[in-house]
N, C-alpha and C positions, 0 to 999 in steps of 0.2 A: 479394535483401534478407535482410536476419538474420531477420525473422519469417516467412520462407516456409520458412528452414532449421528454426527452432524445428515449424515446424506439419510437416517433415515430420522429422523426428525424433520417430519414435513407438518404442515396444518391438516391434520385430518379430522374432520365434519361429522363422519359417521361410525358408531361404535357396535359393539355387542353390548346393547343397554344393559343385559342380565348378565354378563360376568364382571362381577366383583372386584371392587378395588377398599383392598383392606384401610381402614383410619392411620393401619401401627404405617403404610407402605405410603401412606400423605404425609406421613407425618417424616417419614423420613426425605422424605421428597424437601418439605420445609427444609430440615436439618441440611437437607444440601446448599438451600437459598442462605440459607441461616453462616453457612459456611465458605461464603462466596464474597468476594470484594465489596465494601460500601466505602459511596465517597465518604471522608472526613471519618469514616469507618462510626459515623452515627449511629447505623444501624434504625430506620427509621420505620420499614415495615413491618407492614402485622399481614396474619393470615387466615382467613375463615375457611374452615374444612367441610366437606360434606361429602357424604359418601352410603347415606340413607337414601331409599327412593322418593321418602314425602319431602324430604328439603332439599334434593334435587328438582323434582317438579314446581317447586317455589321459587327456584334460580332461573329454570330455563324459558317465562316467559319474557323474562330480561332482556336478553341476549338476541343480539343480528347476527347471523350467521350469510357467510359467503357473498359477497355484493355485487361481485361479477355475475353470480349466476340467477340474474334477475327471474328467472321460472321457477326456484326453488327455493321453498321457503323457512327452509334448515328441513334439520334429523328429522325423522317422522318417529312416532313412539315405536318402541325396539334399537330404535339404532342410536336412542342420545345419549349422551354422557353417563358413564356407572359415577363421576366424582367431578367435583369441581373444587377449587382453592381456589377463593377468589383474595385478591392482593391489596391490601390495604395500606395507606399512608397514616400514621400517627402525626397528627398536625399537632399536639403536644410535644415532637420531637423536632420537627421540621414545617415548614412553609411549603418548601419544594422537596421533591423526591430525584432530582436529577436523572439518574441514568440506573438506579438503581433497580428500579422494579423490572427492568428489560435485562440486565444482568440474573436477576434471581430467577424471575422463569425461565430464561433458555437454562441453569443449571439445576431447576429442577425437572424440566424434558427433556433435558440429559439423559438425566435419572431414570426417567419414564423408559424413554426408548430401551434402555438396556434391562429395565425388567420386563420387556415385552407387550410395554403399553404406549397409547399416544396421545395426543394432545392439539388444542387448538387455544392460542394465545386471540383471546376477545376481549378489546378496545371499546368496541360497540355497543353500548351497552345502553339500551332505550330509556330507563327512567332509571337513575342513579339513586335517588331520594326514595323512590318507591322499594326498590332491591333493599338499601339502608332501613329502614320502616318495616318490608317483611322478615327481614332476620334480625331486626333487631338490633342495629349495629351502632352502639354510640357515635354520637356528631362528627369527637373526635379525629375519626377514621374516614379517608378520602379515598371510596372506592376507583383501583388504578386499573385493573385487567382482571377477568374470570380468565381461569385457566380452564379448558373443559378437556378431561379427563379420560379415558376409555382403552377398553381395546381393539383396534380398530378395525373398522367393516366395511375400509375402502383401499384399493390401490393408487395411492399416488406417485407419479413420475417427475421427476425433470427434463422438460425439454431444451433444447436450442432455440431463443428468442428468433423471430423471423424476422427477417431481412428489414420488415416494416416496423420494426419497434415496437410493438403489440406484445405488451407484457402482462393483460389481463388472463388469467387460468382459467378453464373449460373443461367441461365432459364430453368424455364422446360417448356412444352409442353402448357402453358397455358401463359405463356408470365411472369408469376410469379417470383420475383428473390428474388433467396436464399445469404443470407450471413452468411456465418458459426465463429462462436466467441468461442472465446477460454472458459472455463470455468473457472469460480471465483476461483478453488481452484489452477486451474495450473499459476495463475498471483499472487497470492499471496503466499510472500515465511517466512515461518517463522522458 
């Protein structure tokens, strides 16, 4: 069911860096974003794939990971991404991307989760220009999110937000990470 894909579609951080995440299985991943609502139905993203280990390790100096968890300074080698699709703006199609590149990745970690892999939607991205320049990636192209790729090598939960409103996510002692959500009746206003 869609809402067991939704509930496990979380941000997960840490992978089995050595199992494989095939081009043809990113590629359909696309084909989902590809198939998925655009305003004015423009159609304005592009998408750079990777799924080798040496242009992965050119991606992942990139990338902040987790900013709650200030002692931890992302995956350690073995557990980072097998794949990354990093999401691209054609600024020969459009100016702005609206709302589209946040629609495309949740329908391609859709996708993910029901082939049994996961993913971690990254904003953060330390030097844009620099990422653009190591792959190569015409001007054109307005780096919007790395999706980072895997299968994953952690358990995340949802919690009940506590009483204090304290909605930043934590491990505990087990490596486990909690993410605390607001309750259905405090988002709905009637």
């Amino acid at each position: 069911m869609l809402k067991d894909l939704i509930c496990k579609n979380r941000s997960y951080r840490r992978f089995y860096q050595d199992f494989p995440i095939s081009m043809e299985t990113l590629r359909e991943m696309v084909n989902c974003a590809r198939l998925s609502p655009s305003a004015r139905n423009l159609q304005p993203l592009k998408y750079y794939l990777s799924c080798t280990p040496d242009t992965n390790a050119k991606i992942f100096p990139y990338l902040a990971w987790a900013a709650y968890l200030t002692d931890w300074e992302g995956p350690q080698e073995g557990e980072r991404p097998s794949a990354y699709i990093i999401v691209l703006g054609d600024k020969n199609l459009a100016q702005s991307f609206g709302i589209d590149h946040g629609i495309a990745v949740q329908s391609m970690l859709l996708y993910a989760v029901e082939q049994g892999y996961g993913g971690c939607i990254i904003a953060s991205i330390q030097n844009k220009d620099g990422l653009r320049q190591t792959l190569h990636l015409p001007e054109q192209y307005e780096i919007l999110f790395v999706l980072a790729l895997g299968k994953p090598k952690e358990e995340v939960v949802i919690e009940t937000m506590p009483a204090s409103g304290d909605y930043k996510y934590w491990r505990d002692e087990q490596g486990v990470h909690h993410v605390p959500k607001r309750s259905l009746d405090e988002l709905i206003i009637s």
